[in-house]
C-alpha positions in Angstrom: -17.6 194.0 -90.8 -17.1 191.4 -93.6 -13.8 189.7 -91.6 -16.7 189.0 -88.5 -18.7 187.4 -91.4 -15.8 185.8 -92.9 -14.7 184.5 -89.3 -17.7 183.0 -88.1 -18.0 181.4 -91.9 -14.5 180.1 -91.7 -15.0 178.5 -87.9 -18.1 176.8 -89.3 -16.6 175.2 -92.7 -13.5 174.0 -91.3 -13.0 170.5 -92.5 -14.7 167.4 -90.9 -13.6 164.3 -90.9 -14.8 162.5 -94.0 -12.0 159.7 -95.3 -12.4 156.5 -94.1 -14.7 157.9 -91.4 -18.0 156.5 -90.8 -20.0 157.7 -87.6 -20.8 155.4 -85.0 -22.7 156.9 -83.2 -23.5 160.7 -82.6 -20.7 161.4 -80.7 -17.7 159.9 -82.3 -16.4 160.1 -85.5 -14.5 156.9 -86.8 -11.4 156.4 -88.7 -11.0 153.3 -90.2 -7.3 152.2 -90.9 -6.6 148.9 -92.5 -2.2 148.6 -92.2 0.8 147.1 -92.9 3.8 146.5 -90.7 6.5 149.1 -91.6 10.2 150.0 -89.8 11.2 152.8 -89.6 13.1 154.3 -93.3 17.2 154.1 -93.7 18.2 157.0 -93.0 15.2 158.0 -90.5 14.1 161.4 -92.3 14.4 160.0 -95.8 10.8 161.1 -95.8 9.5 164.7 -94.7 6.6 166.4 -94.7 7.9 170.2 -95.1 10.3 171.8 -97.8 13.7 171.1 -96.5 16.5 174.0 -97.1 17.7 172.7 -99.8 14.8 172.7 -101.8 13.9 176.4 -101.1 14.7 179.2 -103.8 14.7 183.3 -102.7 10.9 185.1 -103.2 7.9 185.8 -102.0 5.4 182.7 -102.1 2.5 184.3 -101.5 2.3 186.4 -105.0 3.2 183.2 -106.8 0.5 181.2 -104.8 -1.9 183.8 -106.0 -0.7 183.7 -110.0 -1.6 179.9 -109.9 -5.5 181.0 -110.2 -4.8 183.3 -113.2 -6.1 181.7 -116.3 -8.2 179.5 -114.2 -11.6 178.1 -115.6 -14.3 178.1 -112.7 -17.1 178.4 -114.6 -18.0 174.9 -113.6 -19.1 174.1 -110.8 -16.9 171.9 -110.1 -13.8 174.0 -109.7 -10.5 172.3 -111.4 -6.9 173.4 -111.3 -4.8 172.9 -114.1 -1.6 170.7 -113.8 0.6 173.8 -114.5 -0.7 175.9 -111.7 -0.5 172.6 -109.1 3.2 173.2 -110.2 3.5 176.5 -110.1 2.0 176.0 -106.1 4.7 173.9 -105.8 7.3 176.3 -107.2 6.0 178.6 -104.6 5.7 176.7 -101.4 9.9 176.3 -102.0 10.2 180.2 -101.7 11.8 181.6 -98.4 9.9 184.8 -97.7 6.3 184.8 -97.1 4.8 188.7 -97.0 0.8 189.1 -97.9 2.0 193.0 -97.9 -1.3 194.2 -96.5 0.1 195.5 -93.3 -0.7 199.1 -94.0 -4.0 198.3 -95.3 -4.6 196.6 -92.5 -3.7 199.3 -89.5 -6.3 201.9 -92.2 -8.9 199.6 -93.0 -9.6 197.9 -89.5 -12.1 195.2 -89.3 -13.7 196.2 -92.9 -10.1 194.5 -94.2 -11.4 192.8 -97.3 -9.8 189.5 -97.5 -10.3 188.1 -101.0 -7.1 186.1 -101.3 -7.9 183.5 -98.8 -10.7 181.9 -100.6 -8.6 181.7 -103.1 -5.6 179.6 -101.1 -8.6 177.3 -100.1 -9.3 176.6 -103.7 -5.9 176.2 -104.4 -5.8 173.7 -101.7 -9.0 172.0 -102.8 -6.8 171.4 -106.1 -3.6 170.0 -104.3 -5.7 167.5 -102.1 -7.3 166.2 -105.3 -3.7 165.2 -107.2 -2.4 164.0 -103.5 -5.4 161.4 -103.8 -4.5 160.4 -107.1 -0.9 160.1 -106.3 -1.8 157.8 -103.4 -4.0 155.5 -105.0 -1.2 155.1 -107.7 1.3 154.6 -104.6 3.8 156.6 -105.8 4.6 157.7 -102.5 7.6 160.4 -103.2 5.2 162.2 -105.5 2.6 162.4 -102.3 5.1 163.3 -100.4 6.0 166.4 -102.5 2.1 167.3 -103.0 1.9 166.9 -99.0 5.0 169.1 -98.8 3.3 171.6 -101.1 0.1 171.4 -98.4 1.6 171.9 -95.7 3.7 174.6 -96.3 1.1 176.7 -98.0 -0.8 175.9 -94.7 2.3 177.4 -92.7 2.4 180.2 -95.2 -1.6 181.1 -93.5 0.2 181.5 -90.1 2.0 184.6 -92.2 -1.3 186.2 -92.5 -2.1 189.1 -89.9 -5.4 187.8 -89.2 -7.0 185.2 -87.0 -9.1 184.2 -90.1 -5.6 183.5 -92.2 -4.6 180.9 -89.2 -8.2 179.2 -89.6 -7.3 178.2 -93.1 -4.4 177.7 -92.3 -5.3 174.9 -90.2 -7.9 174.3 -92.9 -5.5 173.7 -95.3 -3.3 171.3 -93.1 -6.6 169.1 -91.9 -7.0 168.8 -95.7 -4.0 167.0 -96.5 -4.4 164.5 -94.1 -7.2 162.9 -95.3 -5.0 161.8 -98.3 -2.2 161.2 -96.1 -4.3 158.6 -93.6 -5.5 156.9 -97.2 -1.5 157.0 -98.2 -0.7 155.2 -94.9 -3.0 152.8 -95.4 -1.7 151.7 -99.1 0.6 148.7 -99.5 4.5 149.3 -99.1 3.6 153.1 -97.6 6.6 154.1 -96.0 6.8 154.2 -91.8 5.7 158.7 -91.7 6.8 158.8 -87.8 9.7 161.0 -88.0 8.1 162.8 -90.6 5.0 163.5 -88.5 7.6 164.2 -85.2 9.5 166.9 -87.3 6.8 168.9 -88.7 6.4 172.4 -86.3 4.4 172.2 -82.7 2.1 174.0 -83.4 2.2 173.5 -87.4 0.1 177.1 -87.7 1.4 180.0 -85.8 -1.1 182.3 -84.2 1.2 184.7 -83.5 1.3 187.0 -86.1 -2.6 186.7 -86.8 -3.4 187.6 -82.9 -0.9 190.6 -83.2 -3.0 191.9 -86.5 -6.4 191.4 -84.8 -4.8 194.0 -82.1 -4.3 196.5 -85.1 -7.0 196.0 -86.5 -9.5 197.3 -83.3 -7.1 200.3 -83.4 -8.0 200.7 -86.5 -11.1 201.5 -85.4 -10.4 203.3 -82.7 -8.2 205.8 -83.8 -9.9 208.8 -83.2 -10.6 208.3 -80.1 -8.0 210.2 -79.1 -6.3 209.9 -75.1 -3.9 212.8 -75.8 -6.3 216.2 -75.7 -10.1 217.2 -75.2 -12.3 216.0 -77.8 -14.9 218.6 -79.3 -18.3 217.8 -79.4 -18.0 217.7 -83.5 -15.0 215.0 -82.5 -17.1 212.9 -80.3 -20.3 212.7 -82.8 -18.5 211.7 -85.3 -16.8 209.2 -83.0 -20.0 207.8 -81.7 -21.5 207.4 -85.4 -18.8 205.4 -86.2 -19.3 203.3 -82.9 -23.3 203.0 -84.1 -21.9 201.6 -87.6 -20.0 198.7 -86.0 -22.7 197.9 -83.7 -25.1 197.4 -86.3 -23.5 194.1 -86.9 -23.6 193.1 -82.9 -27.0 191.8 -83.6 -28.1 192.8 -80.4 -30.7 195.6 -79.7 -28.8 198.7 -79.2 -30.4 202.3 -78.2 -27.3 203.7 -79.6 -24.1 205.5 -78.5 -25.6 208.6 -78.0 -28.5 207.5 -76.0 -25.5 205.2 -74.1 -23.3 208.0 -73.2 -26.2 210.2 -71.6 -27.6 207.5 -69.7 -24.0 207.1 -67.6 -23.3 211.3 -68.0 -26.1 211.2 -65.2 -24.1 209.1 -62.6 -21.3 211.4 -61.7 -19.8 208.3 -59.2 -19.4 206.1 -62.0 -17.9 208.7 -64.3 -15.8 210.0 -61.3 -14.7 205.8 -61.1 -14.2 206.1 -64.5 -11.7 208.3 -64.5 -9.7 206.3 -61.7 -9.6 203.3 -64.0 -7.9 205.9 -66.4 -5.4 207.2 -64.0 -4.2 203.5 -62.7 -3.6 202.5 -66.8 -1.0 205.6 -67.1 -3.4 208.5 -67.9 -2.3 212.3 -66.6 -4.8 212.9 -63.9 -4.4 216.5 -64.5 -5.7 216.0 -68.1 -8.2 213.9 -67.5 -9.9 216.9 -65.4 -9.7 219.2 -68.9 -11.6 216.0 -70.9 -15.7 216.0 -71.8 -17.4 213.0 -69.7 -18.1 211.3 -72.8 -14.3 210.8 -73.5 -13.6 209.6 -70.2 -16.3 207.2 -70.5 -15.6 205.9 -73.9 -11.7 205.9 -73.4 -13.1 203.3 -70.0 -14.9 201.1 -72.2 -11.7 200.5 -74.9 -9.8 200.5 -71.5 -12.0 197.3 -70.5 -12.2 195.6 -74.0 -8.6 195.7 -73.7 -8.6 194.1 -70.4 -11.5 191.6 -71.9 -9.5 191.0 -74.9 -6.3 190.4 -73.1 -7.4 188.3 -71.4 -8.0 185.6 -74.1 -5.1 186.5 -75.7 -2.7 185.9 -73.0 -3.6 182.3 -73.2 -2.6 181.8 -77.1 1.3 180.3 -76.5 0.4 178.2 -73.7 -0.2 174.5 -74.3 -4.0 173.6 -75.9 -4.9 171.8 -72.0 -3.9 174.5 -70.3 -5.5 177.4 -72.3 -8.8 175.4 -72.5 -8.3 174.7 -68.4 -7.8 178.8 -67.9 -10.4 179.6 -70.6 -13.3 177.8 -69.0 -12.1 180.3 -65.9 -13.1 182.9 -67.4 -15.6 185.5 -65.9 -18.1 186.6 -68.5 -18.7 190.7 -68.1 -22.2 191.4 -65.8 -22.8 193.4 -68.7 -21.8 193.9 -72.1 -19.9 196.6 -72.7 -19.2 198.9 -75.8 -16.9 197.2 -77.2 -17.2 194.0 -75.7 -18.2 192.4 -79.3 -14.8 193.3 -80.6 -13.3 190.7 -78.8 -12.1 187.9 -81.3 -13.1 184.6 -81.0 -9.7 183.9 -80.5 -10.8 180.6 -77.9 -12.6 178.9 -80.6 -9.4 179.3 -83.4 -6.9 178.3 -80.5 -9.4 175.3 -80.2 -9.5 174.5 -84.0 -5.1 174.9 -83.4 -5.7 172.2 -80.9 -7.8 169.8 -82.9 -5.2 170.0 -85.7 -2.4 168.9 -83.1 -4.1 166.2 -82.1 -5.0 164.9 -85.4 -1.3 165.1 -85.9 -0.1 163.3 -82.8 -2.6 160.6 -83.2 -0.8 160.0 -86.8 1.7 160.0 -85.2 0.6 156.9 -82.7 -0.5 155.2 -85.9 2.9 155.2 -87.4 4.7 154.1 -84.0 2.2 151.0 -84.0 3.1 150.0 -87.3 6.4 149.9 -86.9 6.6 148.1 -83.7 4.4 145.2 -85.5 7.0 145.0 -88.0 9.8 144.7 -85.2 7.2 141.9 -83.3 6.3 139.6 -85.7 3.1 142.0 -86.9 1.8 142.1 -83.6 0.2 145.6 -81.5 1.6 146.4 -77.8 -0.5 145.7 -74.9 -0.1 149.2 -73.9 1.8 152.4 -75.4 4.6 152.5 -72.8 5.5 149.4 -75.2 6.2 151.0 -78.1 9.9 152.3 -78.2 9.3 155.4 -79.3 8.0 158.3 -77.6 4.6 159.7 -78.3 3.0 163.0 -77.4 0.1 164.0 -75.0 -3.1 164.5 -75.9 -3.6 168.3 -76.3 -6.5 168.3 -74.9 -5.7 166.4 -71.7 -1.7 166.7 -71.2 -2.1 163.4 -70.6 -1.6 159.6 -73.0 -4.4 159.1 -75.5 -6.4 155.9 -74.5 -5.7 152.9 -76.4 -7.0 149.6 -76.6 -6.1 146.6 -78.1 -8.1 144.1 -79.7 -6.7 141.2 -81.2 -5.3 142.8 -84.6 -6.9 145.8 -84.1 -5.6 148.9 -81.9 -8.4 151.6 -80.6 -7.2 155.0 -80.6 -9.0 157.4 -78.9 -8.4 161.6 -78.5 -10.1 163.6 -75.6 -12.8 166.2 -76.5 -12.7 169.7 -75.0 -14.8 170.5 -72.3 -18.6 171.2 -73.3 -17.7 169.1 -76.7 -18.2 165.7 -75.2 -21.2 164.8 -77.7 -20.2 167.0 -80.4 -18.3 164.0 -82.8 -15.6 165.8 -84.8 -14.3 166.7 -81.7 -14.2 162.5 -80.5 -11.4 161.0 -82.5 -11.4 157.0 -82.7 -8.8 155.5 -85.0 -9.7 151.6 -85.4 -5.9 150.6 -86.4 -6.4 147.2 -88.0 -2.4 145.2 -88.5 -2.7 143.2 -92.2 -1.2 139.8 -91.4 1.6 138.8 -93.5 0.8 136.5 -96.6 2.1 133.3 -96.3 
């Protein structure tokens, strides 16, 4: 069960807010942005935030990602990349075919997958965000550019991953770089991001592939038992050993799968029920009748963890406001089932998805006020339907971020999930201060 640990680790050390940031009060976390008037570059995507095609070479990035940390002194504790393997994560964030190559380990091994490589992305990371600082401080801005390039497609390379905890650093990765890319907006001369922030993928980390590998993986465990013939009673104890193993790491009191299984072998309505369920998912009736009661009650419980499981999962494409909306919906069990802790906590990484969009699209407000102060004489609209350019929704709301002006100063605010009201990563306010011109 190391991935559950390694989940639950990842879901709590995903960035916070820290540059420029002070907090306010306990529910807010503010972002402090002191910035210059800027237009919009000539030509408009002079600047991007992703390799473009041209740039790319033929490979496999994710085997040169991982030969940046060979040679690698960590002995410190203060973990430091070398120059050469910062350029050597360049090199590989320019190569065209992602493939981690752990697909077969990962339909044997089930949810004991060990997953050593992705601390080591995060360090790399760790060491990319450091040189982006320096670059901005310096304000050489195309050398930031290339480091957030570098960032941000390592990030995408995470979505590759078949695993939900690959898409959490992922979006680790990618909330990373923007600290240094707020600082870099707020340096003199920074160029106007806007169509680099509009161009970069909605959503920048795919969950696809890593919900798909979280399906595997449960069957994984599951293999054995077996929907096609009888089980033997040697079949079905070591089958509910297994189950025993897994649950250890429920944390909840458990009389075991034995004692589970005997309890509900006494109740021949439910098992009779049971075996209904079966029938209405596609199973022969006419095998069922040949199968032991404790097959047709364990193959009911992986039928309702699928249905469980499912039904998170079904809300994964749909837009962040919406899958929050239908989420909250959601009918806990009466009672926890068997395999009702297998369910991923696939709500709280499509959460973590949604706070990196918004991040994203309030950067991306940031950039449309600067540039229509430079086209107005340095000063802020009244109200966002000013600004010429279009600007997404909240993801949290499907609805305009609120905004308020102040003299110089713009308040940006994003929309907390539901139950996250007091909870201050989750309350974005960017305090968007317009330099005046010297004289």
């Amino acid at each position: 069960m190391r991935r559950t640990f390694l989940l639950c680790a990842t879901l709590t050390a995903l960035p916070s807010y820290v540059h420029a940031e002070q907090p306010v009060a306990p529910s807010e976390t503010l972002i402090r942005l002191n910035v210059q008037p800027m237009p919009e570059p000539k030509p408009a995507l002079r600047y991007l935030l992703l390799p473009e095609l041209k740039e790319m070479q033929p490979g496999n990035p994710i085997a040169s990602y991982l030969r940046c940390m060979l040679d690698q002194d960590f002995s410190s504790p203060v973990e430091t990349l070398r120059p050469s393997a910062l350029r050597q994560a360049d090199r590989a964030a320019r190569l065209d075919k992602p493939d981690w190559q752990i697909l077969l380990k990962t339909k044997s091994d089930g949810i004991g997958l060990l997953l050593p490589d992705l601390q080591k992305m995060r360090m790399l990371a760790t060491g990319l965000q450091e040189r982006f600082r320096t670059e901005v401080a310096q304000c050489h801005f195309d050398d930031a550019v290339r480091t957030a390039k570098t960032m941000f497609a390592l990030s995408r390379h995470m979505g590759e991953h078949p695993t939900l905890i690959g898409d959490l650093v992922g979006i680790a990765i990618a909330t990373i770089a923007i600290g240094p890319l707020e600082e870099m907006l707020a340096q003199p001369g920074c160029p106007n991001l806007y169509w680099a922030l509009t161009n970069l993928p909605n959503p920048l980390i795919s969950m696809e592939k890593g919900m798909e590998g979280e399906r595997i993986l449960i069957q994984g465990e599951l293999h054995e038992l077996d929907g096609n013939g009888p089980l033997s009673t040697e079949q079905i104890q070591k089958l509910t050993k297994h189950i025993d193993m897994l649950r250890q790491f429920d944390g909840k009191p458990f009389k075991g799968t034995r004692a589970w299984l005997n309890e509900r072998n006494k109740d021949e309505k439910l098992i009779q029920a049971a075996r209904r369920r079966l029938v209405e998912v596609g199973f022969s009736e006419d095998k069922l009748a040949h199968f032991p009661a404790d097959q047709v009650l364990l193959l009911d419980e992986e039928r309702s963890f699928e249905v469980g499981r499912d039904e998170v999962m079904r809300l994964t494409n749909l837009p962040t406001w919406q899958a929050e909306e239908m989420a909250h919906h959601i009918k806990p069990p009466k009672e926890d089932g068997l395999f009702t802790f297998l369910v991923p906590a696939l709500i709280k990484v499509r959460r973590a998805q949604g706070r990196l969009e918004q991040r994203i699209a309030l950067l991306r407000h940031v950039e449309a006020l600067r540039l229509h102060a430079a086209e107005h004489v340095g000063k802020l609209p009244e109200k966002l339907s000013d600004c010429r350019l279009p600007l997404p929704c909240d993801p949290f709301t499907g609805k305009p971020f609120r905004y308020r002006k102040d003299g110089d100063t713009a308040h940006l605010q994003g929309s907390p999930p539901r139950g996250e009201e007091k909870n201050a990563p989750f309350n974005l306010h960017y305090e968007v201060t317009i330099q005046k011109a010297e004289k």
